[in-house]
MARLUMVEX-376203 format. One line per 5 residues: number of its first residue (from 1); their letters; for each residue x, y, z of C-alpha. Coordinates in steps of 0.001 Angstrom, whole numbers, plus 500000, padded with zeros to 6 digits. Layout:
residues N
NUM = a = X/Y/Z ~ ...
This chain:
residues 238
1 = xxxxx = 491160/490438/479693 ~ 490403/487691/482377 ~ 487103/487138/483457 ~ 487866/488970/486863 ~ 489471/491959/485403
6 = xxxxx = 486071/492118/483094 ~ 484006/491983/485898 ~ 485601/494547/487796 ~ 486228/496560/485074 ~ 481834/497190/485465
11 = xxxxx = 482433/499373/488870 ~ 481810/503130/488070 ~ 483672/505874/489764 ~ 484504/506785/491880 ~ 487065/504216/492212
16 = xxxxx = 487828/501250/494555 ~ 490048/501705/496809 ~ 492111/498832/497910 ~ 494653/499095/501109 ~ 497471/495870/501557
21 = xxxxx = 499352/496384/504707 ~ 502436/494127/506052 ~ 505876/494152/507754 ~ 508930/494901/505707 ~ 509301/491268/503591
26 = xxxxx = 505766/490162/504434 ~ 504944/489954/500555 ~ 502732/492866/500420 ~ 504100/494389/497432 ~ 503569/491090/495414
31 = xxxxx = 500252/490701/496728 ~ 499702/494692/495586 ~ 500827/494238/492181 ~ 499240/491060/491475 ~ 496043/491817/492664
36 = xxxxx = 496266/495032/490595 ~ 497347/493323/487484 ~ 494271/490395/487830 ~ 491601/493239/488348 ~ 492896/495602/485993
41 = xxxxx = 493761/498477/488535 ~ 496825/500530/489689 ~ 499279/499476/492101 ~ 500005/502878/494568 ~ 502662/502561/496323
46 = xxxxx = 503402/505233/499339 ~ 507204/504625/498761 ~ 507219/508173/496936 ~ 505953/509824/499595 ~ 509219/509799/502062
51 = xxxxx = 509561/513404/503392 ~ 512474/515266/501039 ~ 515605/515238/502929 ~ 517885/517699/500544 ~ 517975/520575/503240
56 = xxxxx = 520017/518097/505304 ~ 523406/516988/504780 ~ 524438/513858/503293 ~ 525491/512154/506468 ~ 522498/512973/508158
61 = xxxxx = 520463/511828/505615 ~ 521703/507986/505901 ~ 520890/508455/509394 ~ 516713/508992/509307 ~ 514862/505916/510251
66 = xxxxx = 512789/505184/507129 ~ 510919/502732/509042 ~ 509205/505060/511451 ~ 505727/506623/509638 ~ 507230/510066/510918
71 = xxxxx = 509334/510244/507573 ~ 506004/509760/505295 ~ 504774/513501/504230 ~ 501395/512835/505264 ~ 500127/515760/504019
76 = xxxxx = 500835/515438/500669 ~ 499698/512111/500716 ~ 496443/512079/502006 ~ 495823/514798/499523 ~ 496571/512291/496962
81 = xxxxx = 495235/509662/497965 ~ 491365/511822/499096 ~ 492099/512856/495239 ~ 492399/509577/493918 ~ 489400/508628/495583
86 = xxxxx = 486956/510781/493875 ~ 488349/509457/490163 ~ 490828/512388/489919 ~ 494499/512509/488445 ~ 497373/513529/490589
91 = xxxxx = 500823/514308/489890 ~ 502838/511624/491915 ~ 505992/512839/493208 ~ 509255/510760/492315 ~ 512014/509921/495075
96 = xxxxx = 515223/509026/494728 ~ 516684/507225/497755 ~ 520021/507165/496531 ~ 519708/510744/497730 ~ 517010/510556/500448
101 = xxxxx = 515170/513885/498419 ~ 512504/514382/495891 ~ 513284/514819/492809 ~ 512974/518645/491733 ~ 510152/519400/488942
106 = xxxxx = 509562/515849/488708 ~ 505974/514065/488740 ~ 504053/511368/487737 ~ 500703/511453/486378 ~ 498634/508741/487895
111 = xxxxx = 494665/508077/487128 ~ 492966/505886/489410 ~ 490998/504070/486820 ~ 488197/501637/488339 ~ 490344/500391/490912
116 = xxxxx = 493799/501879/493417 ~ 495412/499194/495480 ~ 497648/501328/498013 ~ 500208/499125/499345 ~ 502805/500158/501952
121 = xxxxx = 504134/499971/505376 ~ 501992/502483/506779 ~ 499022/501903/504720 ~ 497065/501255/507595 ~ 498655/503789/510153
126 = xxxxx = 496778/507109/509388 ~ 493124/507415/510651 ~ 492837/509802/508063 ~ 493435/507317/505189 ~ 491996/504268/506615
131 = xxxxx = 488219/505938/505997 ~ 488859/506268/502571 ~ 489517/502329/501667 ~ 486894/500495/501112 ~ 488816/497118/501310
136 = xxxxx = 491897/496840/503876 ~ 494140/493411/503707 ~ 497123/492759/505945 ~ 499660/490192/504567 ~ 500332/488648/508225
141 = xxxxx = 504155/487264/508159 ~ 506056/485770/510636 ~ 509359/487844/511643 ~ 511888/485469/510602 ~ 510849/484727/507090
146 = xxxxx = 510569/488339/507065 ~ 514128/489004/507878 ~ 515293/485816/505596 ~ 513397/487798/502592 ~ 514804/491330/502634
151 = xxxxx = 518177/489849/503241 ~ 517923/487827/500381 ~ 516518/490933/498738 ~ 519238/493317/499885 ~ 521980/491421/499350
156 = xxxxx = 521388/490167/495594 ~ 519399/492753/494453 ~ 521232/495553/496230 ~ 524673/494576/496733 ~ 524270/495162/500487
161 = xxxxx = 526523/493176/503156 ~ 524583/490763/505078 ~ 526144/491928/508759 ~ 525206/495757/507596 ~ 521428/494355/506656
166 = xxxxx = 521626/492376/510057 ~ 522243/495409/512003 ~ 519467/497489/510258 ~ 516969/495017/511072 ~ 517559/494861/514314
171 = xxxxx = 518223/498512/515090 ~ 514632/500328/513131 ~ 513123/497495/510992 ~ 512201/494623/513770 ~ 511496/497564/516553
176 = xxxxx = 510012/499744/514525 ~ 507696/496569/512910 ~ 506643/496203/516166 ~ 505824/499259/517120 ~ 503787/500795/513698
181 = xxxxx = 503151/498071/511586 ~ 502190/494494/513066 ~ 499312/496295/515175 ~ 497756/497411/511836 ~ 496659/493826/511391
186 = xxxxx = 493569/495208/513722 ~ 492387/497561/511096 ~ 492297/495106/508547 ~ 488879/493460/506786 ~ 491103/490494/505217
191 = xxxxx = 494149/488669/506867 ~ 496052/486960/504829 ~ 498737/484272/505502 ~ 502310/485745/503721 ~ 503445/482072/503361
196 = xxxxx = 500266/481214/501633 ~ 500491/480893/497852 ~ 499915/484003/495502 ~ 497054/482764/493598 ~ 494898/481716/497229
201 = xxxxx = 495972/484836/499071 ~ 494501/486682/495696 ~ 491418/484691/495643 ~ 490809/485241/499305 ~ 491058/488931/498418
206 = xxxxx = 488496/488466/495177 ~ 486093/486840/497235 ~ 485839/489009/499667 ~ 485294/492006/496901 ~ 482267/489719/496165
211 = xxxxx = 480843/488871/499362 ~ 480988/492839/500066 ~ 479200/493567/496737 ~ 482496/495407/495558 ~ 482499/493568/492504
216 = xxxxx = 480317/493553/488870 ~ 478240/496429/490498 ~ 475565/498268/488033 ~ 476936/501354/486194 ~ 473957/503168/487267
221 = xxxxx = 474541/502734/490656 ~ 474871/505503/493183 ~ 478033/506442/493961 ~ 479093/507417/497811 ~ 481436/510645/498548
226 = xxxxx = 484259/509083/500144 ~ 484430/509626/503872 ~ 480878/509906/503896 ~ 478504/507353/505890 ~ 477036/505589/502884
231 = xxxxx = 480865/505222/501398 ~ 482047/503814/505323 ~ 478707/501696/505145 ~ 479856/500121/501814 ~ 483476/498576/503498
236 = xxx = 481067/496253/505625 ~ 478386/495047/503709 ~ 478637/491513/503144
C-alpha cells in the first residue's frame, strides 16, 4: 500500500465521495480509475445507469441519443449513489449496450469502502447529486483532441468506421457536449488540464483532498449526514 492509499485509508465512514466530470474523450475515466487505484477507493461509473430500452424495438433502440442526460435513470441512481454515501452496499445494475437494456436479474454488489470516485458524463448535471460530493473535478479538454481520442478509441477498440464515428460526433456528441457537459466545468472545485500528465492531474487532485482536510482525518471524528450543512460545509474548507 502506497503512502497515499495509507493515509486515506484513516477516513471513517461515511465515505468520500469523489465526482470527475469531462466531455466524451476528455480522459476522465483514466483520471477516475487512477485516482481510485492510488487512494485505495472504487471507481463508480454511471455508465450502468442508461435507462433500459428492451420495451422498444431494435431499430429504435440504435436511434436514442446516449449523449443527452435524459437517457440516465436518475432515479435509480441517485438512490445509489445517496446509498453509497452513508457507507451502504447497493446492488449495481449491469447494461449491456449491445442491446441498449438492462440485463434481467442481474446486479452487482458494490461497497463504497473509504472512498467512491463517480466518474461520468453527467456527473455533474443533477443538483440532486452534486450535494452529495464532497470533492468535484472536471477534466477540461479541448474538442479536437477529444474527437481524435474516441476515434482512435472506436475504431481500434470497437471496429467502428471512422466516417460512421465522424457523423456521430457531430450529430449528439459535439452538440450535445456543448449543451450538458462543458458547462459543468462551473460546478467543479478542481479543473484539471486533460492534456496534462496522469501523475500531475492526480497530484493536483491529492492536494486538494489535503488542503480541504479530506485526507488522514481522525477516526474519531464526527461524521456529517450527507446533504446536511456540516457535510456541504466540509466540500469548502480549505
Amino acid at each position: 500500500m502506497s503512502a497515499v492509499n495509507e493515509e486515506f485509508a484513516r477516513l471513517p465512514f461515511p465515505p468520500l465521495m469523489l465526482a470527475v466530470a469531462g466531455a466524451s474523450g476528455s480522459g476522465k475515466t483514466t483520471l477516475a480509475s487512477e485516482l481510485a487505484r492510488t487512494l485505495g477507493g472504487i471507481h463508480f461509473s454511471l455508465d450502468m445507469y442508461y435507462r433500459d430500452l428492451s420495451h422498444l424495438p431494435m431499430d429504435e433502440r440504435r436511434q436514442q441519443n446516449f449523449d443527452d442526460p435524459s437517457l440516465i435513470d436518475f432515479p435509480l441512481l441517485a438512490s445509489h449513489l445517496a446509498e453509497l454515501a452513508r457507507g451502504h452496499a447497493i446492488g449495481r445494475p449491469l447494461y449491456s449496450f449491445a442491446e441498449y437494456i438492462r440485463i434481467p436479474g442481474e446486479a452487482e454488489t458494490i461497497q463504497p469502502g473509504s472512498l467512491v470516485v463517480v466518474e461520468g458524463l453527467f456527473t455533474l448535471y443533477f443538483p440532486e447529486l452534486r450535494r452529495l460530493y464532497q470533492l468535484s473535478v472536471y477534466v477540461d479538454t479541448a474538442d479536437d483532441i477529444c474527437f481524435a481520442r474516441r476515434l482512435k478509441r472506436d475504431v481500434e477498440e470497437r471496429g467502428r468506421e471512422p466516417d460512421s464515428v465522424r457523423h456521430q460526433y457531430d450529430a449528439t456528441v459535439r452538440p450535445c457536449g456543448l449543451a450538458f457537459v462543458r458547462p459543468l466545468i462551473d460546478f467543479a472545485d478542481v479543473v484539471v488540464d486533460g492534456t496534462d500528465p496522469l501523475d500531475f492531474k492526480v497530484e493536483m487532485v491529492v492536494n486538494s483532498l489535503r488542503k480541504r482536510g479530506l485526507m488522514g482525518r481522525g477516526e474519531n471524528q464526527s461524521v456529517a449526514e450527507p446533504g446536511t450543512e456540516q457535510w456541504m460545509n466540509a466540500r469548502v474548507q480549505k
